[in-house]
ZAFIBA-440938 format. One line per field, with one value per residue (C-alpha): chain; residue in three letters; x, y, z; residue number from 1. Coordinates in nm, 4 decimals, padded with zeros to 6 digits, always signed. Last residue first. Example, Ala and Ser with C-alpha at 12.3 -4.5 7.8 and 13.67 -1.06 7.14 Angstrom:
cadena <- (A|A)
residuo <- (ser|ala)
X <- (+01.3670|+01.2300)
Y <- (-00.1060|-00.4500)
Z <- (+00.7140|+00.7800)
num <- (2|1)
***
This chain:
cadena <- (A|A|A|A|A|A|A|A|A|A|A|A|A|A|A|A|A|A|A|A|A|A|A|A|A|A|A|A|A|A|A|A|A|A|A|A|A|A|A|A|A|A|A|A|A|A|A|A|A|A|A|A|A|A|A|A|A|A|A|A|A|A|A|A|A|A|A|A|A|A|A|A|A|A|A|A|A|A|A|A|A|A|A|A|A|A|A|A|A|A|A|A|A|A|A|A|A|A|A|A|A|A|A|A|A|A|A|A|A|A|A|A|A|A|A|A|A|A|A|A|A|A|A|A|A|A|A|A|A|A|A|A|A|A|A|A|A|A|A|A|A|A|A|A|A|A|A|A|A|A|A|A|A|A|A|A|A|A|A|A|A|A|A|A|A|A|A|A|A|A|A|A|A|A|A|A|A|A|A|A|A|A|A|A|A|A|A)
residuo <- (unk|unk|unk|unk|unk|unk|unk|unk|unk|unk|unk|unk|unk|unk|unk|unk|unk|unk|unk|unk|unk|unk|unk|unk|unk|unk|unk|unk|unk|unk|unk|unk|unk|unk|unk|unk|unk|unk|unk|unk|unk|unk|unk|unk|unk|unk|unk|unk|unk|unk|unk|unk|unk|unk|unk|unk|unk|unk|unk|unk|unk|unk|unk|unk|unk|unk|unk|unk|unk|unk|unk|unk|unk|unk|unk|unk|unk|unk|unk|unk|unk|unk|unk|unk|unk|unk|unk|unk|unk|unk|unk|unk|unk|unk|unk|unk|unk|unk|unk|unk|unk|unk|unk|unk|unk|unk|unk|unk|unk|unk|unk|unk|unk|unk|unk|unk|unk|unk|unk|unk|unk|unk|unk|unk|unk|unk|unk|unk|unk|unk|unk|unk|unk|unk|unk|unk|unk|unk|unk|unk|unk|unk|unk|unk|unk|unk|unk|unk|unk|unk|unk|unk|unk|unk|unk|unk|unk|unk|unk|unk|unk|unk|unk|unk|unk|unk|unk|unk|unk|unk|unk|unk|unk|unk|unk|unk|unk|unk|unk|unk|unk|unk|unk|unk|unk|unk|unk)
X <- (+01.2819|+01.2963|+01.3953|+01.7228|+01.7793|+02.1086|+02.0031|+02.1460|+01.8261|+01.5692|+01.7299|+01.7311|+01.3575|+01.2423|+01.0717|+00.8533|+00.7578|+00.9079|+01.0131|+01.1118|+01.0395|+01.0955|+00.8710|+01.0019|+00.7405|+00.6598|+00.2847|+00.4238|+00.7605|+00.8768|+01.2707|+01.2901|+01.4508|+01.5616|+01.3384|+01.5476|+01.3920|+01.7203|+01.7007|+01.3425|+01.4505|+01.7373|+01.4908|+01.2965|+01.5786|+01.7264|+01.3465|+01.4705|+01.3484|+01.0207|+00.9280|+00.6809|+00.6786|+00.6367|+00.6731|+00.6199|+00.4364|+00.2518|+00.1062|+00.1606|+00.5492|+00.6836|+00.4395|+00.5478|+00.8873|+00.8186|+00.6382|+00.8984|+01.1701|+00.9389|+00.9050|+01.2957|+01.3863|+01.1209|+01.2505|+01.6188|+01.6994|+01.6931|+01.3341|+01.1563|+01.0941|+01.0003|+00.7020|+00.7568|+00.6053|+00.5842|+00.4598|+00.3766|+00.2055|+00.1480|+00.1266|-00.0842|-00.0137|+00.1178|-00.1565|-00.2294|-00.4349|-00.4545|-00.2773|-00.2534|+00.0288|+00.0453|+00.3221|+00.2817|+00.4048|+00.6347|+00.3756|+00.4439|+00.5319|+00.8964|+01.0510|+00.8148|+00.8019|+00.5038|+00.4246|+00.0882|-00.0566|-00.3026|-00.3754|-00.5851|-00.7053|-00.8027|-01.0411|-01.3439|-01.3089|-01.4851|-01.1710|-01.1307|-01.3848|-01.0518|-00.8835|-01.2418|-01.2892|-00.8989|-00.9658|-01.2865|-01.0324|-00.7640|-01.0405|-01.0922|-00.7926|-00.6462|-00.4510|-00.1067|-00.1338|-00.1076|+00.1725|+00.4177|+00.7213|+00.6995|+00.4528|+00.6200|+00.7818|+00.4061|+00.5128|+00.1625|+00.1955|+00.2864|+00.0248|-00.2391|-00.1111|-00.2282|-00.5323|-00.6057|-00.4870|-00.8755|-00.9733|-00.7455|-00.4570|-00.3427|+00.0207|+00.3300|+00.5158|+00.8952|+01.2110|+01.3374|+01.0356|+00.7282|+00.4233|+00.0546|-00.1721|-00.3015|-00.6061|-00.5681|-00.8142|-00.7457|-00.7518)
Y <- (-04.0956|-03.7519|-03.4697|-03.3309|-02.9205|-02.8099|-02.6454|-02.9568|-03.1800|-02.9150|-02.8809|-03.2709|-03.2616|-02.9826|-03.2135|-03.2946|-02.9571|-02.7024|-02.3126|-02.1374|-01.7027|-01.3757|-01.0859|-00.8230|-00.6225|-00.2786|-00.3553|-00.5909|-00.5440|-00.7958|-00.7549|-01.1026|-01.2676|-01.6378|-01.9085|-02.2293|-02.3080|-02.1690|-01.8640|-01.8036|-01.8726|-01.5966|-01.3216|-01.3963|-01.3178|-01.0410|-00.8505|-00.5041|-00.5436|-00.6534|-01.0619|-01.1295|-01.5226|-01.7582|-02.0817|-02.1798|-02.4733|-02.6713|-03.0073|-03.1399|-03.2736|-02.9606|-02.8382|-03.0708|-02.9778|-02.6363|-02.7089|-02.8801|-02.6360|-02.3566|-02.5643|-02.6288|-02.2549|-02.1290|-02.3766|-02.2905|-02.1898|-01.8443|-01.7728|-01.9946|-01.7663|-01.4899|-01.7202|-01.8511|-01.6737|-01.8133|-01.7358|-01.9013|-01.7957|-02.1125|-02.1099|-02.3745|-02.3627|-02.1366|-01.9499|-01.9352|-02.1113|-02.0321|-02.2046|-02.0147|-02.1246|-02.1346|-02.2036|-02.1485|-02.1217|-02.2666|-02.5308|-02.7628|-03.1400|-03.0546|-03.3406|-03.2410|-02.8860|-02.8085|-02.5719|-02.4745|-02.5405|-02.3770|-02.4206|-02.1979|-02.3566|-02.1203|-02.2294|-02.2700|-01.8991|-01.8616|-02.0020|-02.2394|-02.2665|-02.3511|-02.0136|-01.8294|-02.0284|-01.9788|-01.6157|-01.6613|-01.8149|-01.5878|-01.2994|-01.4947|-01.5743|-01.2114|-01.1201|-00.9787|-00.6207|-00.5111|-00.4397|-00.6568|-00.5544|-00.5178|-00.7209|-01.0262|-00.7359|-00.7365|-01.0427|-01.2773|-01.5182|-01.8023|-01.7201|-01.6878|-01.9911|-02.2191|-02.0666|-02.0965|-02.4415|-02.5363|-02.4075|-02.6487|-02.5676|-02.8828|-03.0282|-02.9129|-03.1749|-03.0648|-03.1954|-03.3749|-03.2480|-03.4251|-03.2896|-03.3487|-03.3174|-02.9486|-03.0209|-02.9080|-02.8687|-02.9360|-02.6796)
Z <- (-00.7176|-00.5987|-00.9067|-00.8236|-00.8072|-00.8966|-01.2138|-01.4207|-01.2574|-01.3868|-01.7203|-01.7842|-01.6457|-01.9411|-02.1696|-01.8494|-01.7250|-01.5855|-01.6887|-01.3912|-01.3802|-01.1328|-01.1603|-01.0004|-00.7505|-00.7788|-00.8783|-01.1472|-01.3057|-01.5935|-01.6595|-01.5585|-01.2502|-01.2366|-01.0451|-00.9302|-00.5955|-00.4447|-00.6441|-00.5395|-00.2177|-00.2631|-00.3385|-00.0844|+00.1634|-00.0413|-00.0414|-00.1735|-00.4959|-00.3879|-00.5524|-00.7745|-00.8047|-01.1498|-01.2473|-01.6079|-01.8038|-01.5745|-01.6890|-01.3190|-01.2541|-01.2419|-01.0023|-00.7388|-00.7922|-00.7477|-00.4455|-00.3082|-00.3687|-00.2120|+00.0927|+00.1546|+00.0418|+00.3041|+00.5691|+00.5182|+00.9204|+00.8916|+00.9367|+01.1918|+01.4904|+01.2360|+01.0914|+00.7142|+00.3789|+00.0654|-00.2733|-00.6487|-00.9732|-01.1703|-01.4915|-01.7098|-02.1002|-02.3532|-02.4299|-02.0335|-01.8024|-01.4399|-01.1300|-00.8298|-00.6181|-00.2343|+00.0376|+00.4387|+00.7443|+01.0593|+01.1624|+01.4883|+01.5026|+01.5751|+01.3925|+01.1351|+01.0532|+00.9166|+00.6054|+00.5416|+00.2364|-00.0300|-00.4077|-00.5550|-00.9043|-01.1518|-01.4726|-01.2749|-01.1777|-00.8137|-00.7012|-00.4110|-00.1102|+00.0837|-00.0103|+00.1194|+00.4546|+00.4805|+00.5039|+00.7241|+00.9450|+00.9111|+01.0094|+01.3414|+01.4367|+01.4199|+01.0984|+01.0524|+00.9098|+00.5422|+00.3260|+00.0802|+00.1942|+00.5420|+00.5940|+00.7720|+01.0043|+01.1753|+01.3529|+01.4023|+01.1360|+01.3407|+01.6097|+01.3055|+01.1946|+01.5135|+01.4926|+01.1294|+01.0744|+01.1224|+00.7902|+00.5748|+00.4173|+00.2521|+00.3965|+00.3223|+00.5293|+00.6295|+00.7107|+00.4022|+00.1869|+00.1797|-00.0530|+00.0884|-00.2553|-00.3216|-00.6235|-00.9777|-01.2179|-01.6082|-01.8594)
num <- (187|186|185|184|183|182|181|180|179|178|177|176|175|174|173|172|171|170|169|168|167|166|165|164|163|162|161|160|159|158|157|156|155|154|153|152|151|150|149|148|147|146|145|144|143|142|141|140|139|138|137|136|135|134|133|132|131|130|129|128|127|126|125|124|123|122|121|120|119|118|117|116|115|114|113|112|111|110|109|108|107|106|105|104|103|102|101|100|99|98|97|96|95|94|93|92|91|90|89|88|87|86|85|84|83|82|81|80|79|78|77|76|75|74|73|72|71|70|69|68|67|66|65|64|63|62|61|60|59|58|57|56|55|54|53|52|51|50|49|48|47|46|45|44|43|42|41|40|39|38|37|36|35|34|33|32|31|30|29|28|27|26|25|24|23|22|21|20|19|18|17|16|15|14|13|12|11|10|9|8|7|6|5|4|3|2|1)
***
């Protein structure tokens, strides 16, 4: 299985660009609202513990066979970051899958950002040898619900630690599907 690296993806408004240890500041402040666990648990990190965080995303996976990729999401015209977008990439018998998640910062939510970002990395990914797309989503999280929607996921019967597992296909053969889901390849 190949590697894969986090390239900077533009969006209309947005730049996912590579996380990189000294976003961890500036994040920490975005990812500061406690709400933002509400469904999946834990407590916002300080600066400090983001930053050993990001130490350990940045190192990359201690499987050679993963790839974690990281960004954070920033919102160009306003030059400041609104959150973040991963996938871990691991092999599978039916080729690479990708296992994605978002989160923005309360002051940003509501304006299309997460739906924006999670459409460009699913793009992205469909145009690595990826095979599927995946996010485990709470039942009772509408909002993420609908990104994964937006970014053309479907939910599965597949439940995973109380989450619903929600599913893309991509990949090349699959670009006619892509473009009738709504969702236009850039050219």
């Amino acid at each position: 299985m190949s590697t894969f690296t986090p390239e900077a993806i533009a969006t209309a408004r947005l730049d996912l660009l590579p996380l990189r240890v000294a976003h961890a500041e500036e994040m920490a402040a975005v990812l500061s609202d406690p709400a933002l666990h509400a469904f999946i648990g834990g407590a916002p990190d300080a600066p400090q513990a983001l930053r050993a965080r990001y130490e350990r995303l940045t190192a990359g996976s201690p499987d050679p066979g993963v790839s974690w990729l990281n960004w954070v999401v920033r919102l160009r015209e306003e030059g400041c970051l609104a959150g973040t977008v991963q996938a871990t990439v691991a092999p599978s018998p039916q080729g690479a899958v990708a296992e994605i998640a978002w989160v923005v910062g309360t002051p940003w939510q509501g304006r299309g950002i997460a739906t924006e970002a999670a459409r460009g990395l699913v793009e992205w990914l469909g145009q690595r040898p990826v095979r599927e797309v995946l996010a485990h989503i709470h039942p009772e999280h509408r909002a993420s619900a609908a990104v994964a929607a937006a970014a053309g996921l479907a939910p599965t019967d597949v439940w995973h630690d109380g989450e619903l597992r929600w599913l893309r296909r991509v990949g090349s053969e699959l670009d006619g599907a892509r473009t009738n889901s709504g969702f236009q390849t850039g050219s």
